[in-house]
Biopython code that builds the backbone (N, CA, C, O; Angstrom):
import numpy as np
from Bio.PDB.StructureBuilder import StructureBuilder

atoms = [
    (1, "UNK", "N", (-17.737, 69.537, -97.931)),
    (1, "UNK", "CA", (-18.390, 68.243, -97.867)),
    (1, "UNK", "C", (-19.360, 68.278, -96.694)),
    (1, "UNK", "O", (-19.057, 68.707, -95.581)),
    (2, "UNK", "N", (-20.449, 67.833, -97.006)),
    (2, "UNK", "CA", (-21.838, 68.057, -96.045)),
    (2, "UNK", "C", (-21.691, 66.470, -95.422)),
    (2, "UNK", "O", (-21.465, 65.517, -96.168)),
    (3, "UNK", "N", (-21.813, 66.364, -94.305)),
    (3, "UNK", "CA", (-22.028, 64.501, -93.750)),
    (3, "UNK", "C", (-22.896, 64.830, -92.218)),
    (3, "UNK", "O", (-22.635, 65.687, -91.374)),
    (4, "UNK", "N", (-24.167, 63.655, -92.240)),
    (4, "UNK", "CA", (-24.915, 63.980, -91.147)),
    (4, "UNK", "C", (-24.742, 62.817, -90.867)),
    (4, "UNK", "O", (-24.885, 61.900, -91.676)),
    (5, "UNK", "N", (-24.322, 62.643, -89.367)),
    (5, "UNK", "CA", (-24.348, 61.544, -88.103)),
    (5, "UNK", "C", (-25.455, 60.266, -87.953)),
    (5, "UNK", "O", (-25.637, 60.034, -86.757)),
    (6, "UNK", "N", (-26.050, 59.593, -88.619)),
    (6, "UNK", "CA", (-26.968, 59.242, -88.626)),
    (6, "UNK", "C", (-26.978, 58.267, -87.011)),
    (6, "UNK", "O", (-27.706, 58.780, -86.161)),
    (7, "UNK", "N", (-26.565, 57.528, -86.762)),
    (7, "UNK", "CA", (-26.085, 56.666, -85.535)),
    (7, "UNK", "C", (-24.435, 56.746, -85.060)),
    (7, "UNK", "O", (-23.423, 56.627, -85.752)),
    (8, "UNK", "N", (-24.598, 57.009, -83.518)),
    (8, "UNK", "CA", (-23.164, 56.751, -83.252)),
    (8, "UNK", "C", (-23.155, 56.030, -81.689)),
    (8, "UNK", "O", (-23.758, 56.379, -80.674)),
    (9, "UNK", "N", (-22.291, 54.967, -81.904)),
    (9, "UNK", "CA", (-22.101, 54.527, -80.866)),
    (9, "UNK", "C", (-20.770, 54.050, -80.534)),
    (9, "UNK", "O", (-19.829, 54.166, -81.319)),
    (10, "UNK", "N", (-20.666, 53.488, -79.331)),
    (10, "UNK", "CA", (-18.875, 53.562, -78.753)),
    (10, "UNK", "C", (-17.792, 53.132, -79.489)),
    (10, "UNK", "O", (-16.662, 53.620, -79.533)),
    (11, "UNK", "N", (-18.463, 51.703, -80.344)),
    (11, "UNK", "CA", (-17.732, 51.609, -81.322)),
    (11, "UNK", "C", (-18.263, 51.348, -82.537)),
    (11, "UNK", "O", (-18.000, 50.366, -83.231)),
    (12, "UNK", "N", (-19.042, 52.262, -82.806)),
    (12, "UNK", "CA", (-19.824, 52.158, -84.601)),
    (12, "UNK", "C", (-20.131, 53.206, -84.576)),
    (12, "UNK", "O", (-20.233, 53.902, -83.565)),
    (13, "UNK", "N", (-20.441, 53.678, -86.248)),
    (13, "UNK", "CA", (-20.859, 55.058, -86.276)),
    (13, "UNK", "C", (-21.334, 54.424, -87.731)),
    (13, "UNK", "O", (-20.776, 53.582, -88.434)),
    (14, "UNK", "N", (-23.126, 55.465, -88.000)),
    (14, "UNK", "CA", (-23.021, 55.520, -89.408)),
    (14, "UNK", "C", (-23.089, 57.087, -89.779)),
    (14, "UNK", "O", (-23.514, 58.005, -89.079)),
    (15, "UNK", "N", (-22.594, 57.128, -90.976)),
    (15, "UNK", "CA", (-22.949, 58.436, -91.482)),
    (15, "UNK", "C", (-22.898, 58.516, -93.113)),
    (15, "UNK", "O", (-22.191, 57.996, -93.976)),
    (16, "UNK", "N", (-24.156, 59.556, -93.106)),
    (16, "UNK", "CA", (-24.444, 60.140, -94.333)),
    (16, "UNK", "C", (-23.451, 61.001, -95.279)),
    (16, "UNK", "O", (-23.044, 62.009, -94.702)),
    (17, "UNK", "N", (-23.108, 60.885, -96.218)),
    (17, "UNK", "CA", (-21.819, 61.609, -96.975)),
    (17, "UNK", "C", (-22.832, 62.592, -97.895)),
    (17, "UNK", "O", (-23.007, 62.134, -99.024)),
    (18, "UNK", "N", (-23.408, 63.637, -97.669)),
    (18, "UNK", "CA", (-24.002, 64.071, -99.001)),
    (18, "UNK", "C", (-23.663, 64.301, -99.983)),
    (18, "UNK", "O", (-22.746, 65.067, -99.686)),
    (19, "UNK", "N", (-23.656, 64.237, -101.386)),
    (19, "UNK", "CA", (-23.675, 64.531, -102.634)),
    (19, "UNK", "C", (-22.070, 63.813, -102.961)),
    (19, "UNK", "O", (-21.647, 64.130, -104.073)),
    (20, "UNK", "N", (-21.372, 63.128, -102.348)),
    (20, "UNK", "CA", (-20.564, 62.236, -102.887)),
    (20, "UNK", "C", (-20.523, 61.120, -103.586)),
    (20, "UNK", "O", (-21.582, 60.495, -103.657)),
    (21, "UNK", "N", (-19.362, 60.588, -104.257)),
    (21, "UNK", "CA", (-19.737, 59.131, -105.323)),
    (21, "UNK", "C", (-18.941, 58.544, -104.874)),
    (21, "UNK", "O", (-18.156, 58.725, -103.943)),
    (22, "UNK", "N", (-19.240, 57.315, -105.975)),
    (22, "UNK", "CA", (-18.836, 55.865, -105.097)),
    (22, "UNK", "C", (-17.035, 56.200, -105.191)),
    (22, "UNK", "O", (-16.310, 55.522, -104.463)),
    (23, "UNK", "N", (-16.386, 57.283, -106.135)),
    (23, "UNK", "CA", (-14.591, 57.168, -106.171)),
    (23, "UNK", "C", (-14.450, 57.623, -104.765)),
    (23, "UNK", "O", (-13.554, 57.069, -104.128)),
    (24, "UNK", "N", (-15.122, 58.478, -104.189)),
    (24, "UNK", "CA", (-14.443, 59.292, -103.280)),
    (24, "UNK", "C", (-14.517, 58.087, -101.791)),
    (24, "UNK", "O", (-13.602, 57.773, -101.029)),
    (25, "UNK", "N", (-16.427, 57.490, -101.804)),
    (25, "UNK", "CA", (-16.047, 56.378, -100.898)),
    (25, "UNK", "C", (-15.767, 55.151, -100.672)),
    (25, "UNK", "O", (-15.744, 54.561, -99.592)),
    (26, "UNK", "N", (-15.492, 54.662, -102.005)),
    (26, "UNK", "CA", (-14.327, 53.090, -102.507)),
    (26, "UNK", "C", (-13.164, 53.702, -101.441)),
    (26, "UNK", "O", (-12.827, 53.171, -100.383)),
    (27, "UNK", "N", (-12.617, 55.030, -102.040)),
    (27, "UNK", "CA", (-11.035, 55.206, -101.884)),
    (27, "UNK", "C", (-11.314, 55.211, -100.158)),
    (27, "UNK", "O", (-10.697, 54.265, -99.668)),
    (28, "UNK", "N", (-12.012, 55.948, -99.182)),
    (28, "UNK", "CA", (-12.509, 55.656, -97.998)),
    (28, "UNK", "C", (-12.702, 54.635, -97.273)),
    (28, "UNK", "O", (-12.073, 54.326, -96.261)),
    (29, "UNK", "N", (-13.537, 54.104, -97.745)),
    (29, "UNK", "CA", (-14.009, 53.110, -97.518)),
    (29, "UNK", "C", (-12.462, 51.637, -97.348)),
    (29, "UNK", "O", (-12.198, 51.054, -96.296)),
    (30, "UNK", "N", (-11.820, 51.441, -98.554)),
    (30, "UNK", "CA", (-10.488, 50.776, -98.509)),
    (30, "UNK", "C", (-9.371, 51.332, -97.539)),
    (30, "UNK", "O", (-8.584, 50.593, -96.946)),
    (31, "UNK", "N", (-9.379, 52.491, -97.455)),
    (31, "UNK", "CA", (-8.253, 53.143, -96.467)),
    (31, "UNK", "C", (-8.761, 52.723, -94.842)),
    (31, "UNK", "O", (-8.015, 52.304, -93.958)),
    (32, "UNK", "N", (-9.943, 52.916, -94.756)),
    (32, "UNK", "CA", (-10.327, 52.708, -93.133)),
    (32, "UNK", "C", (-10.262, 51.257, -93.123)),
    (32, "UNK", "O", (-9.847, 50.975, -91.999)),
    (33, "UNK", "N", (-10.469, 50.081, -93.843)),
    (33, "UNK", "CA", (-10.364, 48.679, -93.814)),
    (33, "UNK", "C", (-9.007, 48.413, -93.362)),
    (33, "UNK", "O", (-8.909, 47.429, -92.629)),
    (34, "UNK", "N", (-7.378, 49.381, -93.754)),
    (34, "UNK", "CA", (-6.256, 48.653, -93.602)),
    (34, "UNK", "C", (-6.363, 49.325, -92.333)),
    (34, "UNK", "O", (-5.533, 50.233, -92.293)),
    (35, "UNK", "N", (-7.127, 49.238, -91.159)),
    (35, "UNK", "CA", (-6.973, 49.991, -89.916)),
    (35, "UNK", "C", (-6.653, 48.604, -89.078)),
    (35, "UNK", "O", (-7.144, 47.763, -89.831)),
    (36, "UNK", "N", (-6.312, 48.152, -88.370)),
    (36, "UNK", "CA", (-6.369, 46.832, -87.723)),
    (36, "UNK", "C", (-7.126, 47.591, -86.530)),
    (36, "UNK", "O", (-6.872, 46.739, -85.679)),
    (37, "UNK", "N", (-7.699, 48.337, -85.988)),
    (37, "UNK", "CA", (-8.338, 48.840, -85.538)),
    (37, "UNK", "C", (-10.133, 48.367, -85.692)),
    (37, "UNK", "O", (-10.977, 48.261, -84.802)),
    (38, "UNK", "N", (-10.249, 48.167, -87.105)),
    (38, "UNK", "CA", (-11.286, 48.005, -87.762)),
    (38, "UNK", "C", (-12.292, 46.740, -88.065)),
    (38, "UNK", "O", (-12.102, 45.953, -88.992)),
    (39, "UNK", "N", (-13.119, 46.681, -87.372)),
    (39, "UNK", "CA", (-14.075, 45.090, -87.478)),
    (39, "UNK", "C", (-14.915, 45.493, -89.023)),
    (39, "UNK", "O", (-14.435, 44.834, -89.945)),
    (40, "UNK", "N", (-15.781, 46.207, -89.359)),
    (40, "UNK", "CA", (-16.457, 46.587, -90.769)),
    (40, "UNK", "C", (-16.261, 47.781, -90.995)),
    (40, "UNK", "O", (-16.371, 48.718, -90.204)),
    (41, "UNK", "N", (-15.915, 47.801, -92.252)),
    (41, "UNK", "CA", (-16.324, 49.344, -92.838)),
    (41, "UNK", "C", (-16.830, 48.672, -94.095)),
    (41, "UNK", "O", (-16.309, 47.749, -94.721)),
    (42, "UNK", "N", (-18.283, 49.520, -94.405)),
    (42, "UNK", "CA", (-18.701, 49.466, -95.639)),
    (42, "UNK", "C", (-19.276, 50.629, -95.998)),
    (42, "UNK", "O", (-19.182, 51.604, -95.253)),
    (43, "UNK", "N", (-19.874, 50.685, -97.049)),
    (43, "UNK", "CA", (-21.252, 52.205, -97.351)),
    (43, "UNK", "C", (-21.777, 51.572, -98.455)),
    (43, "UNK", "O", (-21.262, 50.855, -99.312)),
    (44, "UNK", "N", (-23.272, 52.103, -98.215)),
    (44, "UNK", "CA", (-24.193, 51.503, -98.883)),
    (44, "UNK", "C", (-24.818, 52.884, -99.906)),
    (44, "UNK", "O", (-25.128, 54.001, -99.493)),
    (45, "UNK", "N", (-24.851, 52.564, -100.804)),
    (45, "UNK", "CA", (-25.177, 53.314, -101.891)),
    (45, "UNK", "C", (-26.725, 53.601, -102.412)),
    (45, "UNK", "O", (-27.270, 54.621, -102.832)),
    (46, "UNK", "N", (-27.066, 52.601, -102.254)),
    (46, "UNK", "CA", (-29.268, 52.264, -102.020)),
    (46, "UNK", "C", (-28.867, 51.995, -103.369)),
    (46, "UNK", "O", (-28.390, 51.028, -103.962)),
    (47, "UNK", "N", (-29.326, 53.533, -103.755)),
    (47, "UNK", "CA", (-29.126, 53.386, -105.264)),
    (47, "UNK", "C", (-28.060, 54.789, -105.786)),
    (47, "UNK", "O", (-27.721, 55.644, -104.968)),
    (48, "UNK", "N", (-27.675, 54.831, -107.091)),
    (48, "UNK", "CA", (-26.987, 55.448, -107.582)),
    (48, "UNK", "C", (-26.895, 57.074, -107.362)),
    (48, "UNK", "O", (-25.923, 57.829, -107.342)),
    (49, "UNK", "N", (-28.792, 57.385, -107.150)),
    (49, "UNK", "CA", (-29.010, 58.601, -107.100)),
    (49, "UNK", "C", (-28.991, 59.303, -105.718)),
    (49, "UNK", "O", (-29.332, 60.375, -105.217)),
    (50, "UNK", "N", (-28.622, 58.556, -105.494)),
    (50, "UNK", "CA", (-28.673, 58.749, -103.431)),
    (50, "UNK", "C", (-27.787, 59.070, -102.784)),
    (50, "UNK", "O", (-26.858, 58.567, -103.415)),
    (51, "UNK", "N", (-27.161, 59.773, -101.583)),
    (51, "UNK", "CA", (-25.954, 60.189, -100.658)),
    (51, "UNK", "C", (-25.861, 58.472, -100.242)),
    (51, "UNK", "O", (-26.780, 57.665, -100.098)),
    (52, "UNK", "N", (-24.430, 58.292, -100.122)),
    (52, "UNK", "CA", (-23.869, 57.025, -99.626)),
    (52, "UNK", "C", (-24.164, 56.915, -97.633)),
    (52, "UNK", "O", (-24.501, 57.665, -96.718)),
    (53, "UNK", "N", (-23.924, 56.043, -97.758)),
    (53, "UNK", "CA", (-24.125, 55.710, -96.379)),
    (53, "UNK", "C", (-22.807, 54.824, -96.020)),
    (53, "UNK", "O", (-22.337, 53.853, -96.615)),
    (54, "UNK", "N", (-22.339, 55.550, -94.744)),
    (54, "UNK", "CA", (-21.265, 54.590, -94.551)),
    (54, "UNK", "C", (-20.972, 54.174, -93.150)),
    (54, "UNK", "O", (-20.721, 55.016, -92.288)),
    (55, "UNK", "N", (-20.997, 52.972, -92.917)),
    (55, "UNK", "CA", (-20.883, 52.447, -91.533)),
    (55, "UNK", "C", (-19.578, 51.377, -91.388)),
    (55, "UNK", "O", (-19.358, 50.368, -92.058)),
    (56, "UNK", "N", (-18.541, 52.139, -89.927)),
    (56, "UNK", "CA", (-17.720, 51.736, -88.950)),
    (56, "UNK", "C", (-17.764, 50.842, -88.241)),
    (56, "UNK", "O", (-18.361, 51.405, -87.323)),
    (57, "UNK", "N", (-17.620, 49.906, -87.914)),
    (57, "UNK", "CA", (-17.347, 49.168, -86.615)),
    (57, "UNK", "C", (-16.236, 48.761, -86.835)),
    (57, "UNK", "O", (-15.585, 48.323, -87.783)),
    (58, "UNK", "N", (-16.033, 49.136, -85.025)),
    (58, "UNK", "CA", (-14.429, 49.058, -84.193)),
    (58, "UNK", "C", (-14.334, 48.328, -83.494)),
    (58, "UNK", "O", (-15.344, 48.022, -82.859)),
    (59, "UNK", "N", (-13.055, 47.636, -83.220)),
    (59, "UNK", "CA", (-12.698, 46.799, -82.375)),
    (59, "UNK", "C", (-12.278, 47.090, -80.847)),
    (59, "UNK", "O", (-11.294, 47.791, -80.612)),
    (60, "UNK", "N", (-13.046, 46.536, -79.830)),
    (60, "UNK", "CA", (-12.312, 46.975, -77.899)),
    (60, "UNK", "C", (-12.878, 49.118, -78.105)),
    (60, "UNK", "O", (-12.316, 50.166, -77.788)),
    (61, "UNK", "N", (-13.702, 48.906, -78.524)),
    (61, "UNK", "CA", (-14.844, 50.383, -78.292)),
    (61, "UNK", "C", (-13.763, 51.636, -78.951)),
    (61, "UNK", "O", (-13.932, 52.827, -78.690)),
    (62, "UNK", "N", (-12.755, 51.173, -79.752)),
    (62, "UNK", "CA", (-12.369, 52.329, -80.463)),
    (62, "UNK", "C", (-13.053, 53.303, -81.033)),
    (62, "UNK", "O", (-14.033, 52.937, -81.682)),
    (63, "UNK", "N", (-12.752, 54.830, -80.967)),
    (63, "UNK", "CA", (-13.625, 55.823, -81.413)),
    (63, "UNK", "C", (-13.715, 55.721, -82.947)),
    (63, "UNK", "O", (-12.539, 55.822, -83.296)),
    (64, "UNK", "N", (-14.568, 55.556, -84.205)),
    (64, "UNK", "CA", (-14.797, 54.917, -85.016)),
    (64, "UNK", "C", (-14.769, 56.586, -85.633)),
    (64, "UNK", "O", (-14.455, 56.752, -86.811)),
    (65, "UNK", "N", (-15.046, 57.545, -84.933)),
    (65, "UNK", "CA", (-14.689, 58.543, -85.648)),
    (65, "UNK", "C", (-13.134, 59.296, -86.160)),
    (65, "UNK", "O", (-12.847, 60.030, -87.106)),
    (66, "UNK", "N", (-12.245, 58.639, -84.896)),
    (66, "UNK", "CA", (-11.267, 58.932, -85.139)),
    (66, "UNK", "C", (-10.433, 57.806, -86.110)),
    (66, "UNK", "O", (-9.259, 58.107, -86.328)),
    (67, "UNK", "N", (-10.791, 56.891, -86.544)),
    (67, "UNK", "CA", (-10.756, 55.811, -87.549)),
    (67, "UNK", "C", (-10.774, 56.390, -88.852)),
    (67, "UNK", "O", (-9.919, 56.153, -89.705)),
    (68, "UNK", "N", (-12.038, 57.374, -89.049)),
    (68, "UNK", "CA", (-12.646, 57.709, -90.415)),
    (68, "UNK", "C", (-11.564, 58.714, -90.360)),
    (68, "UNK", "O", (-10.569, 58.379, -91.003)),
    (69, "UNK", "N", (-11.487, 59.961, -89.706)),
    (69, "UNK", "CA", (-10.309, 61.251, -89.498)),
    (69, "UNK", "C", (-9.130, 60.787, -90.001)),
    (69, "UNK", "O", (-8.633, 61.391, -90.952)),
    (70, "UNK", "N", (-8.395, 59.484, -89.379)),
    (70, "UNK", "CA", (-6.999, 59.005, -89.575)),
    (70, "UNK", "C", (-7.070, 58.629, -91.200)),
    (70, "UNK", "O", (-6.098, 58.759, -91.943)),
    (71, "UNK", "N", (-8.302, 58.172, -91.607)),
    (71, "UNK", "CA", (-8.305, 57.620, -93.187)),
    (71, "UNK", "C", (-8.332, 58.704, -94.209)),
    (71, "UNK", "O", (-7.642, 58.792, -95.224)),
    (72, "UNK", "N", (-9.313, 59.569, -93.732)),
    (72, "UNK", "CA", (-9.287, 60.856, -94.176)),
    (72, "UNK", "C", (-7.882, 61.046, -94.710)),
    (72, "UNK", "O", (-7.397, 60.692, -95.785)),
    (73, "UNK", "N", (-7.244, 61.832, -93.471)),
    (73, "UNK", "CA", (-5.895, 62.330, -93.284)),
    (73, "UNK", "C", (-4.710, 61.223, -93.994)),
    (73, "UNK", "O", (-3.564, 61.652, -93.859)),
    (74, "UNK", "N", (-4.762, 60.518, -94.375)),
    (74, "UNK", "CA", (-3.897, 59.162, -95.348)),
    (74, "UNK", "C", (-4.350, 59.621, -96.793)),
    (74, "UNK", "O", (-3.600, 60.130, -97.626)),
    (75, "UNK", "N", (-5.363, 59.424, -96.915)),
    (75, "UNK", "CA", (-6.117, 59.831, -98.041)),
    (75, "UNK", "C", (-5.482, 61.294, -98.719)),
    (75, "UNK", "O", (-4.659, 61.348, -99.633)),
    (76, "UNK", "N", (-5.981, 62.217, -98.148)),
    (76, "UNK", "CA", (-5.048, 63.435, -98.070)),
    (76, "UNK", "C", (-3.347, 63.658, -98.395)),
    (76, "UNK", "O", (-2.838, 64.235, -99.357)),
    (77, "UNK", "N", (-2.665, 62.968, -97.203)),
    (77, "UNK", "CA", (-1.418, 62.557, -97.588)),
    (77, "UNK", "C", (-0.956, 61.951, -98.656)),
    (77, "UNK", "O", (0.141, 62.276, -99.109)),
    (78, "UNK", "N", (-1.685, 61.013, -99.211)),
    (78, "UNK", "CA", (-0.982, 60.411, -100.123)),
    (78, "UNK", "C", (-1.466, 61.250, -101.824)),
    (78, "UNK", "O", (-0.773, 61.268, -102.842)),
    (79, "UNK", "N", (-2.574, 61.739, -101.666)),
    (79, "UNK", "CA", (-3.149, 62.854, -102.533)),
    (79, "UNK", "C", (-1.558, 64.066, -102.912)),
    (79, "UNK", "O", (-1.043, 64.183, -104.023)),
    (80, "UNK", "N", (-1.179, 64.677, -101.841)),
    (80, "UNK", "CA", (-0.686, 65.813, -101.625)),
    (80, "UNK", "C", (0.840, 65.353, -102.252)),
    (80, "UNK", "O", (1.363, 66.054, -103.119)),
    (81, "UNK", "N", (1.431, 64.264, -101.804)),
    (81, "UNK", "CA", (2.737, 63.246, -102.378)),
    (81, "UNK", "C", (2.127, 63.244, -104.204)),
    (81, "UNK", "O", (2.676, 63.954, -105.046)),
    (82, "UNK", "N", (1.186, 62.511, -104.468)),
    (82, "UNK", "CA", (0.619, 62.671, -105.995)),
    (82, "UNK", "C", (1.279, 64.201, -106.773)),
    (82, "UNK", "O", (2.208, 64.397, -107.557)),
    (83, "UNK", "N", (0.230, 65.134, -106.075)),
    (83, "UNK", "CA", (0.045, 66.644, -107.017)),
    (83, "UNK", "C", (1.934, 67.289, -106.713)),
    (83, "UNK", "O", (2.390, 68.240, -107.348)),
    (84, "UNK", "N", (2.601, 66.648, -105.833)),
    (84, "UNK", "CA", (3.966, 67.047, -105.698)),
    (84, "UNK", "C", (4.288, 66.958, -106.925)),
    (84, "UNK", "O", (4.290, 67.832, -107.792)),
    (85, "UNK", "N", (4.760, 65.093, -107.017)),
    (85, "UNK", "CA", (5.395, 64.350, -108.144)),
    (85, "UNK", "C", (4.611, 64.685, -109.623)),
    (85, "UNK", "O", (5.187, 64.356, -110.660)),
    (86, "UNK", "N", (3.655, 65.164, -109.667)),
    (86, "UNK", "CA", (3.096, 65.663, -111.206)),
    (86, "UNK", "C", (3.612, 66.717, -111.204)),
    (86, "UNK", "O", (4.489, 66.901, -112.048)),
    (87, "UNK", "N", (3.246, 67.899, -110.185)),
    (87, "UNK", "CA", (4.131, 68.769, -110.551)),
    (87, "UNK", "C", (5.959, 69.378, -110.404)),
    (87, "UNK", "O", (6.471, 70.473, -110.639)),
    (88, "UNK", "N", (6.361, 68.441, -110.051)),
    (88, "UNK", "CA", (7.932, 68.366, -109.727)),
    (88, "UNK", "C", (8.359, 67.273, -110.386)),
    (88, "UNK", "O", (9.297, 66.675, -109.860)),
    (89, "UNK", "N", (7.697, 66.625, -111.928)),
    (89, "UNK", "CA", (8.376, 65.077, -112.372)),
    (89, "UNK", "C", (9.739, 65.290, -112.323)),
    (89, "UNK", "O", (10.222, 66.418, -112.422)),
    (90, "UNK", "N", (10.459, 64.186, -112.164)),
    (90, "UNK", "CA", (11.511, 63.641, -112.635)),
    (90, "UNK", "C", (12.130, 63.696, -114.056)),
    (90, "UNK", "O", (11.486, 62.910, -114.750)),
    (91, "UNK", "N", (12.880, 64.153, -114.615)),
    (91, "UNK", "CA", (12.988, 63.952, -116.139)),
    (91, "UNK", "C", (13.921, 63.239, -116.436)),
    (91, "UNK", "O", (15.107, 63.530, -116.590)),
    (92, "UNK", "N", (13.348, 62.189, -116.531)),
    (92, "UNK", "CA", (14.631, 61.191, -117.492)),
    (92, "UNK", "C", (15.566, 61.011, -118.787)),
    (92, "UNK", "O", (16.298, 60.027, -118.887)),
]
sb = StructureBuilder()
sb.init_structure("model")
sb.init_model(0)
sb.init_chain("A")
sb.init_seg("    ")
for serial, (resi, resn, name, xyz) in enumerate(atoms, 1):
    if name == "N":
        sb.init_residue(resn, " ", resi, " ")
    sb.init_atom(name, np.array(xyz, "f"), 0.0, 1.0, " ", f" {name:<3s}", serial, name[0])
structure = sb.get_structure()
């Protein structure tokens, strides 16, 4: 995954996601919101054909990068719990 820094500051950051779609930053985008950490997260799409844009703001100058990392890493986790339980079902 390619992502360029476009603005960063103490507590905001935007950045460019290249060649990603809107599943990958809905699911992002919602995970960094349950941060209570978190004043905005959105990403802006322009248009359809375009790299998303996605901008942080944090609450009391939290690092807004380590916000996106922690969502990441949830994201991940709960991914990795998924491909378990498909491949280890239960048989009833």
């Amino acid at each position: 995954m390619e992502i360029k820094i476009l603005e960063l500051n103490a507590g905001s950051v935007k950045i460019l996601f290249v060649g990603e779609s809107h599943t990958y930053m809905n699911a992002l985008t919602q995970q960094i919101l349950t941060d209570s950490r978190v004043d905005v997260a959105s990403y802006n799409p322009k248009f359809n054909f375009t790299d998303p844009e996605l901008f942080v703001s944090t609450k009391d100058g939290v690092d807004p990068i380590a916000v996106i990392i922690d969502a990441a890493r949830k994201i991940s986790a709960d991914c990795a719990e998924l491909l378990e339980a498909i491949e280890n079902p239960e048989i009833k």
